[in-house]
C-alpha positions as CSV (number, residue, x, y, z in Angstrom):
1,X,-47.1,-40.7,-181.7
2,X,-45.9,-37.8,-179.9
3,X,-47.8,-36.6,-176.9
4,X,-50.0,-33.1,-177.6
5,X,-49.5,-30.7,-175.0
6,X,-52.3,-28.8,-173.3
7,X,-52.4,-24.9,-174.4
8,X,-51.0,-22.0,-172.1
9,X,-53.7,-20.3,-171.0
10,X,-54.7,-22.1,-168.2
11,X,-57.9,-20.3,-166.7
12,X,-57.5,-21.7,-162.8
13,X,-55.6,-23.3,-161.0
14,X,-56.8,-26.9,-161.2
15,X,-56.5,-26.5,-164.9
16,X,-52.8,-25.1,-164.4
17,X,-51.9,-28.7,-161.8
18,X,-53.2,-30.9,-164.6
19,X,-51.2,-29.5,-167.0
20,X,-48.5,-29.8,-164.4
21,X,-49.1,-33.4,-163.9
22,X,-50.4,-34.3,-167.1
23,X,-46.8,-33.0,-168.5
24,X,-44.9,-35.0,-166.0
25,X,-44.0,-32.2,-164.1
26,X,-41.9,-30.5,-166.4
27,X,-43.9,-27.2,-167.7
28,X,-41.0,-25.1,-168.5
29,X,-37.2,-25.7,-168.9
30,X,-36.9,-22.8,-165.7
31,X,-39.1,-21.2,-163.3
32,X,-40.1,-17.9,-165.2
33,X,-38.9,-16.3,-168.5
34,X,-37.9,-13.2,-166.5
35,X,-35.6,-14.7,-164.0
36,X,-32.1,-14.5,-163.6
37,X,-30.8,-18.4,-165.6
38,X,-27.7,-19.5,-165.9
39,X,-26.8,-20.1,-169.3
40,X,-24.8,-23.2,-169.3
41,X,-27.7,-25.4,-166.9
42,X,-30.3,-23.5,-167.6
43,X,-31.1,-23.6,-163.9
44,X,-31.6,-20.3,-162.0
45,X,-28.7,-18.5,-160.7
46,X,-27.1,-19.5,-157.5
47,X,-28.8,-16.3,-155.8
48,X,-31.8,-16.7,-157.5
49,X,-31.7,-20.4,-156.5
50,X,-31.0,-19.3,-152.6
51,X,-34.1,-16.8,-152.9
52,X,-36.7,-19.3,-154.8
53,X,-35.7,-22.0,-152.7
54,X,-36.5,-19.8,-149.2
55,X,-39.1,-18.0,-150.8
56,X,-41.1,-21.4,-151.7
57,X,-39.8,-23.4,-148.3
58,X,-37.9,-25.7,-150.6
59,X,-34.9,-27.8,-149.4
60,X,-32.0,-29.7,-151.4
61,X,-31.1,-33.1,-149.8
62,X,-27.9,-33.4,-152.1
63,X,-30.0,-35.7,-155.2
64,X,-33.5,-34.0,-155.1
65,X,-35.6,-30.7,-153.9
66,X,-37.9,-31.4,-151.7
67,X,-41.0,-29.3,-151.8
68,X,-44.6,-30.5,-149.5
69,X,-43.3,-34.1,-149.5
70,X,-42.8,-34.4,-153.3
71,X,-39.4,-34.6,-154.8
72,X,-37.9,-33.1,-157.6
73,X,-35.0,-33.3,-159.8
74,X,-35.1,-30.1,-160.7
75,X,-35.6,-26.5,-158.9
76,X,-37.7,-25.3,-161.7
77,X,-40.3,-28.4,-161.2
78,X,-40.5,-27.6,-157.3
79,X,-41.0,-24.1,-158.0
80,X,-44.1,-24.8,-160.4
81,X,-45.1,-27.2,-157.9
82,X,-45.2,-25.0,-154.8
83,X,-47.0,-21.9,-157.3
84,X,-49.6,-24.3,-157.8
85,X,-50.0,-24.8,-153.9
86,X,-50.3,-21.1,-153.8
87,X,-52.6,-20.2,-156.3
88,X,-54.9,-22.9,-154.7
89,X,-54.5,-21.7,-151.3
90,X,-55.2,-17.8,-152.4
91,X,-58.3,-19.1,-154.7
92,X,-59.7,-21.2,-151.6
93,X,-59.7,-18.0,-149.6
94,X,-61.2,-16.2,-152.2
95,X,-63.7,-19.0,-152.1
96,X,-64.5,-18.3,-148.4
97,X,-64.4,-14.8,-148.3
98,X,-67.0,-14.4,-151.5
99,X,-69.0,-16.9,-149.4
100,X,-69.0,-14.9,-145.6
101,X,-68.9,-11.3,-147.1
102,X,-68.0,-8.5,-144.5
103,X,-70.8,-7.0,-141.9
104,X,-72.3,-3.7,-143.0
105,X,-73.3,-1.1,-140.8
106,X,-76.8,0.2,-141.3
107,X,-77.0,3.1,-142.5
108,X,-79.1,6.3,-141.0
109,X,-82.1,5.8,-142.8
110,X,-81.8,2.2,-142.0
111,X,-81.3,3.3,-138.4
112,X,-84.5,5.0,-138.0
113,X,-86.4,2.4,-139.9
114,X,-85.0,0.0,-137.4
115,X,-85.9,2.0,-134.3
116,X,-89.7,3.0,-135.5
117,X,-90.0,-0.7,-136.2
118,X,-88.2,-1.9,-132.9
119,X,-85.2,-3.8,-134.8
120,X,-81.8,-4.5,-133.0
121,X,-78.8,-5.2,-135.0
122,X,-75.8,-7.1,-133.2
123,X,-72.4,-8.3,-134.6
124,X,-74.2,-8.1,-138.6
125,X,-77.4,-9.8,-137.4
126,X,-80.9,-8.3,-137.0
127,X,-83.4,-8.8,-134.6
128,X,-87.4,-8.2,-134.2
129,X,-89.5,-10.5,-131.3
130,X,-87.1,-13.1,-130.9
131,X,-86.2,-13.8,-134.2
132,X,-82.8,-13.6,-135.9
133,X,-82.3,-12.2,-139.5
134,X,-79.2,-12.1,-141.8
135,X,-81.1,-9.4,-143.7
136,X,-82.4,-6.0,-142.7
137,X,-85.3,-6.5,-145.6
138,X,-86.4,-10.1,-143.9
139,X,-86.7,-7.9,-140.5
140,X,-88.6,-5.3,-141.7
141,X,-91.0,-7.4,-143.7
142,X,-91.3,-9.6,-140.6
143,X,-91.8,-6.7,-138.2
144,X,-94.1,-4.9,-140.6
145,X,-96.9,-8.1,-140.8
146,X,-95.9,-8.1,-137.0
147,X,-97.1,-4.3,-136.4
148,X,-100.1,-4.6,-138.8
149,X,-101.5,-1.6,-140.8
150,X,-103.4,-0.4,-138.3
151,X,-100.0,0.8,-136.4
152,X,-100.6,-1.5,-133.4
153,X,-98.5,-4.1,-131.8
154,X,-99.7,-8.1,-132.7
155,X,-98.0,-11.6,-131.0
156,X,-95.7,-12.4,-133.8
């Protein structure tokens, strides 16, 4: 029975390496439809080849390509290999940025909110009696039960 392969349209990255692996490492006859092939291999052109091979760290020991300690017999299957690495590595990072977004600045009207209320703000975090805050809003809330409605200043 002959062995189904998955679709194309992988939709990350993990999906894209089990294909990969799942199709033992041979996804495509060469490395991309649009690059430069020779005709009688099917293997990239010797440029082409040179610029995949520094492009992607990849070394040629004579038998196989050597690409993050895996071996291939073929250029196109180290190439696919070391794309995977990459669009792991760039979707990690992604990952970690989404998770630690940039500091904002306050803003004016945040600024005199702050100071009528006695809030610092150092390095992205905000500070009322001691207390650290992530948020502006958690600060303000705090230092607002702090100051009391009748204006005056209460141990927090």
């Amino acid at each position: 029975m002959p062995k189904r392969l998955p679709e194309r349209g992988y939709s990350s990255y993990a999906a894209s390496e089990d294909a990969f692996i799942a199709e033992g490492a041979h996804l495509d006859h060469r490395t991309d439809p649009e690059e430069p092939v020779d005709e009688r291999t099917g293997e990239a052109e010797p440029s082409e080849r040179t610029r995949l091979m520094a492009q992607f760290a990849i070394r040629y020991d004579g038998n196989h390509y050597k690409c993050n300690g895996f071996r291939y017999v073929r250029l196109a299957d180290a190439v696919n290999y070391a794309r995977l690495v990459c669009a792991r590595e760039a979707d990690q990072v992604r990952q970690r940025e989404s998770a630690h977004p940039g500091i904002d600045t306050p803003s004016d009207a945040e600024r005199s909110t702050m100071a009528a209320l006695a809030i610092s703000c150092k390095d992205g975090v905000y500070s009322f009696a001691g207390f650290d805050y992530h948020h502006l809003s958690d600060a303000v809330h705090f230092a607002t039960l702090a100051h009391g409605s009748d204006g005056q200043d209460h141990p927090g």
